[in-house]
C-alpha positions in Angstrom: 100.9 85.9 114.2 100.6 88.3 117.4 101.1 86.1 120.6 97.7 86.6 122.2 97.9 87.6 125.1 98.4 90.7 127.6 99.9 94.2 125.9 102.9 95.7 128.3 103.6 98.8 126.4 107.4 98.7 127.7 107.1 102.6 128.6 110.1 102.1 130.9 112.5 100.2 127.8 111.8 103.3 125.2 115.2 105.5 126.2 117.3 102.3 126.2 118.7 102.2 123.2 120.9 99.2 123.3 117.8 97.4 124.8 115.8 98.6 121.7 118.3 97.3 119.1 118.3 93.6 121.0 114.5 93.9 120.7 114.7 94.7 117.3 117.1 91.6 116.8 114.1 89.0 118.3 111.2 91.3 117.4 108.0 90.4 115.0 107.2 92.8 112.9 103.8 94.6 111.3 104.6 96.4 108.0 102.3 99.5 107.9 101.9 101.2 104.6 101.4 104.6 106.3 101.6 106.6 102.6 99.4 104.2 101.5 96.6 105.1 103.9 97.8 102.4 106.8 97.3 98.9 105.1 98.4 96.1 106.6 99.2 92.5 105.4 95.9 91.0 106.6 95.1 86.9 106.6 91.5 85.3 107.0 91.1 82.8 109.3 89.3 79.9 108.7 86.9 80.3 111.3 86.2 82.8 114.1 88.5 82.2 117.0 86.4 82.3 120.7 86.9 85.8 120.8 85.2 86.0 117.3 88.3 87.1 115.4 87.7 86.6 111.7 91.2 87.8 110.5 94.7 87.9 111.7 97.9 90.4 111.3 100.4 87.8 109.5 103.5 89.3 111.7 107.6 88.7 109.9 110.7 88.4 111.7 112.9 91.5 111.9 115.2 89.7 109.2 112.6 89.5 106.8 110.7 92.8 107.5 111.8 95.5 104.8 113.4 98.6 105.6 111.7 101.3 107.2 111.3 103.4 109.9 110.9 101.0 112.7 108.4 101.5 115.3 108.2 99.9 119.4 105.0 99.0 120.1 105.8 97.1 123.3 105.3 93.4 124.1 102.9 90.3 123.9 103.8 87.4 125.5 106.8 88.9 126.5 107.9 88.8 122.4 108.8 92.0 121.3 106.9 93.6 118.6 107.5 96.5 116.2 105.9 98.3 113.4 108.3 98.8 109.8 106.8 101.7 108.2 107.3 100.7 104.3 105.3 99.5 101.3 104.2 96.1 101.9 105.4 93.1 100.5 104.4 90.1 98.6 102.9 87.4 101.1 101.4 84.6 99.5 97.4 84.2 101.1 97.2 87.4 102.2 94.7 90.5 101.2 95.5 94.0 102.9 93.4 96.5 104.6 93.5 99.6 107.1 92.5 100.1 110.8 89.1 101.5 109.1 88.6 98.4 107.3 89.5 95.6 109.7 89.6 96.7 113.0 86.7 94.6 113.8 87.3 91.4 112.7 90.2 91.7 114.3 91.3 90.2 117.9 91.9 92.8 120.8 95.5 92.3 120.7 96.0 93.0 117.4 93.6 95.6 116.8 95.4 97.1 119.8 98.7 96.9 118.0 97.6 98.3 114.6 95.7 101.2 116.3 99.1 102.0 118.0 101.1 101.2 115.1 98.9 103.5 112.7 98.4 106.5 115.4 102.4 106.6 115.5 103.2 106.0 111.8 100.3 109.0 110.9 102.4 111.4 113.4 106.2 110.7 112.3 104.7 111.3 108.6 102.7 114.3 109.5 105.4 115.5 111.6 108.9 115.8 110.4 109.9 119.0 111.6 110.1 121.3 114.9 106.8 123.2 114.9 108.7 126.1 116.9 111.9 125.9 114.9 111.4 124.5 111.8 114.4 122.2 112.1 114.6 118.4 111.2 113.7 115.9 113.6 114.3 112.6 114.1 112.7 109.3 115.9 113.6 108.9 119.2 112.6 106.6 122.0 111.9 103.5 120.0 109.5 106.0 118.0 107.4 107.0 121.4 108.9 110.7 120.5 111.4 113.4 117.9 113.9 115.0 118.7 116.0 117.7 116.9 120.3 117.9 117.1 119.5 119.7 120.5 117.9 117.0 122.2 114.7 118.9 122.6 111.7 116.2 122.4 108.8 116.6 120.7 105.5 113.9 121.9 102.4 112.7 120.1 99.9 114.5 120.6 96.6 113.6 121.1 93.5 116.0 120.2 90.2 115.4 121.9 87.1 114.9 119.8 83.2 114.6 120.3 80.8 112.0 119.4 76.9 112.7 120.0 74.2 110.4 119.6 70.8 112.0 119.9 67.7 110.7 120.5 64.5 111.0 121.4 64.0 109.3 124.1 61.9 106.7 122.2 62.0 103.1 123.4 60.3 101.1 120.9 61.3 100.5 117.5 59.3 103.7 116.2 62.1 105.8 118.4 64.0 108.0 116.2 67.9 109.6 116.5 69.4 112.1 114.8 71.8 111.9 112.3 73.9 114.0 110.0 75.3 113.9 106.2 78.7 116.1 106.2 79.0 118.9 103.5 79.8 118.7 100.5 77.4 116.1 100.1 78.8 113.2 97.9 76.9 110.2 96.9 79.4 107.3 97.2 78.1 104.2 95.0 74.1 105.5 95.8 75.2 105.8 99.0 75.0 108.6 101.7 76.7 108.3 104.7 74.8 109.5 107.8 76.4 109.2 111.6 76.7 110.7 115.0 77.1 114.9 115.0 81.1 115.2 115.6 83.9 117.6 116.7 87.0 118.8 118.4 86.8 120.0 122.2 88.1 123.5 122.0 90.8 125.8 124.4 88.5 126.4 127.4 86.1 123.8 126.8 84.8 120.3 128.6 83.9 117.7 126.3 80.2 118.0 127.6 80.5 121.8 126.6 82.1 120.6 123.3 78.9 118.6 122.4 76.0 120.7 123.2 78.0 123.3 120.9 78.6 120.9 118.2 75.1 119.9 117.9 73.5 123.2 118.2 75.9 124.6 115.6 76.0 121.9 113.0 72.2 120.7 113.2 70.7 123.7 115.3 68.9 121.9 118.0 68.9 122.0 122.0 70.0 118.8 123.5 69.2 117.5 127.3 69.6 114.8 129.4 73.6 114.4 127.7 75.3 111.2 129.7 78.8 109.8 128.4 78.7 106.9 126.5 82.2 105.7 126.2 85.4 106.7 124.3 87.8 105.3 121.2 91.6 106.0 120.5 90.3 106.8 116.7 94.1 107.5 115.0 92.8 109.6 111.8 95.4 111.6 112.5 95.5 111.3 116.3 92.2 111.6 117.9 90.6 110.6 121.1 86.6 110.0 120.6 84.5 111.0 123.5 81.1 109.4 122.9 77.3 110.9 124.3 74.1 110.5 124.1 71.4 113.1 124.5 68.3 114.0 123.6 66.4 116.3 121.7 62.5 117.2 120.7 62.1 116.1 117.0 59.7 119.1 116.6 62.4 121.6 117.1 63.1 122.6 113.5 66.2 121.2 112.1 68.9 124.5 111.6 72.3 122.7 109.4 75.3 125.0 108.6 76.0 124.4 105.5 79.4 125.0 105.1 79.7 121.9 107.8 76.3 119.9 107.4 74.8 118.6 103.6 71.9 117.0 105.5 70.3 116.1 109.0 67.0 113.6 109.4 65.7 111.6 112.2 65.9 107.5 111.5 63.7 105.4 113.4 64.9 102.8 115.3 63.5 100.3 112.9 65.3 101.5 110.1 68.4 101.9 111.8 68.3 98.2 112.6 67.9 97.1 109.3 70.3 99.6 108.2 72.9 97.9 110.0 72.1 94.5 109.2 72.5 95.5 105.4 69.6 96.1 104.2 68.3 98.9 102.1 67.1 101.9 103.5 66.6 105.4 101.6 67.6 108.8 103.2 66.5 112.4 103.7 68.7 113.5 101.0 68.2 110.5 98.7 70.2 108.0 97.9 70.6 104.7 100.0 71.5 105.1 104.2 75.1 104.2 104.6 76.5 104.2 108.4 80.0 104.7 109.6 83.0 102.1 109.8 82.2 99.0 111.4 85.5 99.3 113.6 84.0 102.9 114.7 82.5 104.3 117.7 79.6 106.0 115.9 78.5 102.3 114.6 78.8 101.2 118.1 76.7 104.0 119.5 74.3 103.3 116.8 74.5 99.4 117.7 73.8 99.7 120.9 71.1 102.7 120.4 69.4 100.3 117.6 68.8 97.3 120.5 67.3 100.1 122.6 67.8 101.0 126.2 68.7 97.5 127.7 71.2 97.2 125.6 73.1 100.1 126.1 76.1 100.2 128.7 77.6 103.8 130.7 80.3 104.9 130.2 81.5 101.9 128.7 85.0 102.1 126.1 84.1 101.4 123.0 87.7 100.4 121.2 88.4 100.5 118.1 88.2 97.1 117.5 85.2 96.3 118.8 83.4 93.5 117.0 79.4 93.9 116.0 77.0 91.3 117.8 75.8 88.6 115.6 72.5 90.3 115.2 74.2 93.6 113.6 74.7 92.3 110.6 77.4 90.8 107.9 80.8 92.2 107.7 
């Protein structure tokens, strides 16, 4: 397993090749699926650990670890660790899962490492060629960067997203939020998932900017009182979440565009509580209320909204491994 302990990224070690290949040498390795949609080899543990880990990342030696496009994700413990990107193998006791999945029963450490591995894997796949020239490129840099037969570098980029809890202000457990159902609609299992209004900062634009006009387009109301929550690296393919809260007057009439929005309602607190704790609650649209990933800021937005103001914490990073409270329900 990961050594637990502190994450040195190695920034300095990524254009030293022949340190790279000794690393590689001593290395433990992940194996991420990324054409698969990210799985991982992932192991239950037996009990939560102190930190209330429920799973672990069951890590190889690079002598075992299949071949692949290999990956430097830095080092715990002072052990260096690497991602294979290649279909995963057989590993008696173990289930799999993605980011999406298990990030939250994961430990910090290793939540960290299979965001990282997963955000990097998604780009080199998405990514193969030049976007200027067109021409092949390759990994460089222990996988931190491309590069075509020139040398000219190409970086992972990083595009900046909005998350925007609104409320109304509400402090008891009649208060209400807002949340929305994205077009086209589906029912998944009786099921309709409802979350946070969401979207990409635009060329010009400051996040706060970014989610009054995401909210006012997608739902049609007039938020106030907007104070950053906290943010998530949120790789799908390479996002950074900037989370809000605001608040808005539930007698403004609710405006959706719907080539963007299937449905918008206000939840009370109340139900957003039992909601979250697994129990059955029906929706505007009908159907049963289904919330975002655990391992998601929305759910922790909506965890923190659903204990009401005492609860909540400014500004605070919300990563994406963040593990619910015991009172938010099963995993």
């Amino acid at each position: 397993m990961a050594p637990q302990s502190s994450w040195d990224r190695c920034r300095h070690r990524r254009g030293d090749e022949r340190w790279i290949d000794d690393a590689w040498r001593r290395a433990h390795v992940l194996v991420i699926d990324v054409a698969g949609g990210g799985d991982v080899l992932v192991r239950d543990s037996d009990r939560p650990d102190a930190d209330g880990a429920s799973a672990t990342l069951p890590l190889m030696g690079s002598a075992e670890a299949p071949p692949g496009e290999r990956l430097f994700l830095g080092a715990f413990g002072g052990a260096p660790v690497f991602a294979v990107v290649a279909p995963l193998p057989s590993v008696p006791d173990t289930g799999t899962g993605s980011l999406r999945e298990i990030g939250h029963r994961l430990s910090e450490t290793e939540a960290a490492l299979l965001t990282v591995a997963t955000a990097l894997g998604n780009w080199h796949a998405a990514g193969p060629y030049s976007p200027a020239t067109g021409v092949a490129t390759r990994p460089v840099m222990g996988g931190w960067a491309r590069a075509d037969d020139s040398g000219a570098l190409l970086r992972p980029r990083i595009d900046p997203a909005v998350l925007v809890l609104v409320h109304d202000g509400g402090s008891g457990p009649d208060g209400r939020c807002l949340l929305a159902h994205r077009a086209p609609g589906t029912m998944v299992a009786g099921t309709r998932q409802f979350s946070c209004v969401a979207g990409f900062v635009e060329p010009g634009e400051s996040p706060e900017q970014a989610a009054a006009r995401e909210v006012a387009e997608e739902i049609g109301v007039t938020l106030t009182g907007l104070r950053y929550a906290g943010s998530q690296a949120w790789p799908f393919p390479g996002c950074l979440m900037l989370g809000f809260r605001a608040l808005a007057d539930p007698r403004e009439p609710i405006r959706t565009d719907p080539t963007e929005i299937a449905a918008a309602g206000w939840f009370t607190r109340r139900q957003i509580a039992e909601a979250l704790a697994g129990a059955s609650v029906q929706t505007v649209a009908g159907g049963l209320l289904a919330l975002p990933p655990r391992a998601s800021l929305a759910w922790s937005l909506l965890a923190d909204w659903a204990r009401g103001p005492a609860g909540w914490s400014a500004g605070r990073s919300a990563p994406t491994w963040r593990r619910p409270a015991a009172d938010e329900g099963p995993a």
